[in-house]
N, C-alpha and C positions, 0 to 999 in steps of 0.2 A: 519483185520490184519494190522497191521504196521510194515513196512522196511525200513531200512536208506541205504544208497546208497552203504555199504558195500555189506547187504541184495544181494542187485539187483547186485551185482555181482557177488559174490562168490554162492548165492543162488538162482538165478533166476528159478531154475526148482521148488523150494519151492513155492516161487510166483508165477510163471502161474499154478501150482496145484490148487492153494488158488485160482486163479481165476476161472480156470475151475470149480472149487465148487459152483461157486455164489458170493463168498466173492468180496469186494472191498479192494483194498490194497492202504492203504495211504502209502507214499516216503513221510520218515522223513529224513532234513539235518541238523543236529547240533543241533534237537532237534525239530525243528520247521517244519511243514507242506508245503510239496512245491509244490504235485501232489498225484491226487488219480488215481486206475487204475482200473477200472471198466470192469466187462464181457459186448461182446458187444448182443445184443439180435440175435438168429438164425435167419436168413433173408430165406423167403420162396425164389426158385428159380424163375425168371421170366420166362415165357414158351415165346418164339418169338411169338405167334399166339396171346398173348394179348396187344401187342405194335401195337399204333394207327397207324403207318405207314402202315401196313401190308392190304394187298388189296385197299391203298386208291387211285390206279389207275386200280380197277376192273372191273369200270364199263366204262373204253375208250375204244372206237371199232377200234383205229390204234393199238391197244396192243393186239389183239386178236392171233396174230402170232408173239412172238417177236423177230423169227429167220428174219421174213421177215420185220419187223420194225430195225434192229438192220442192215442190208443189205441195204435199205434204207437212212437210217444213212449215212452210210459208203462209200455212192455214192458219187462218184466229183461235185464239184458243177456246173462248168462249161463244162460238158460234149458236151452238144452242141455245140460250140465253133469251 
C-alpha cells in the first residue's frame, strides 16, 4: 500500500488496518519515497524463570536464610565500640 502524508493523517486507521493485515505501507511525499511501515513480528513473552540471572546465587550457603542475611546487613558496623 502507498500513502502520502495527507494519508497518515486524515487516514491513519486505513493505514494501521493495512498494517495489521501484513501489508507494508510506503509514505510518499511529493511523490517520492521517504519511509516504509512494516508489521512488527509477534514477540513470544519472556517467562522470568528463563533469564540467566535467576538462581545464580542458589548455590551460597549465607543466602540460605535471607531474612537473617538481610539483618546482617543492616547491622552497625562498629557495634563494639
Amino acid at each position: 500500500m502507498k500513502a502520502t502524508i495527507v494519508d497518515l493523517r486524515y487516514r491513519m486507521k486505513d493505514v494501521l488496518r493495512a498494517i495489521d493485515r501484513g501489508e507494508t505501507v510506503t509514505v510518499l511525499h511529493r511523490g517520492k519515497e521517504k519511509a516504509r511501515l512494516m508489521p512488527i513480528a509477534a514477540k513470544k513473552r519472556a517467562r522470568v524463570a528463563d533469564h540467566p540471572a535467576v538462581g545464580m546465587w542458589a548455590d551460597r550457603k549465607d543466602m540460605a536464610d535471607p531474612a537473617a542475611y538481610v539483618r546482617k546487613i543492616r547491622e552497625p558496623r562498629f557495634r563494639d565500640l
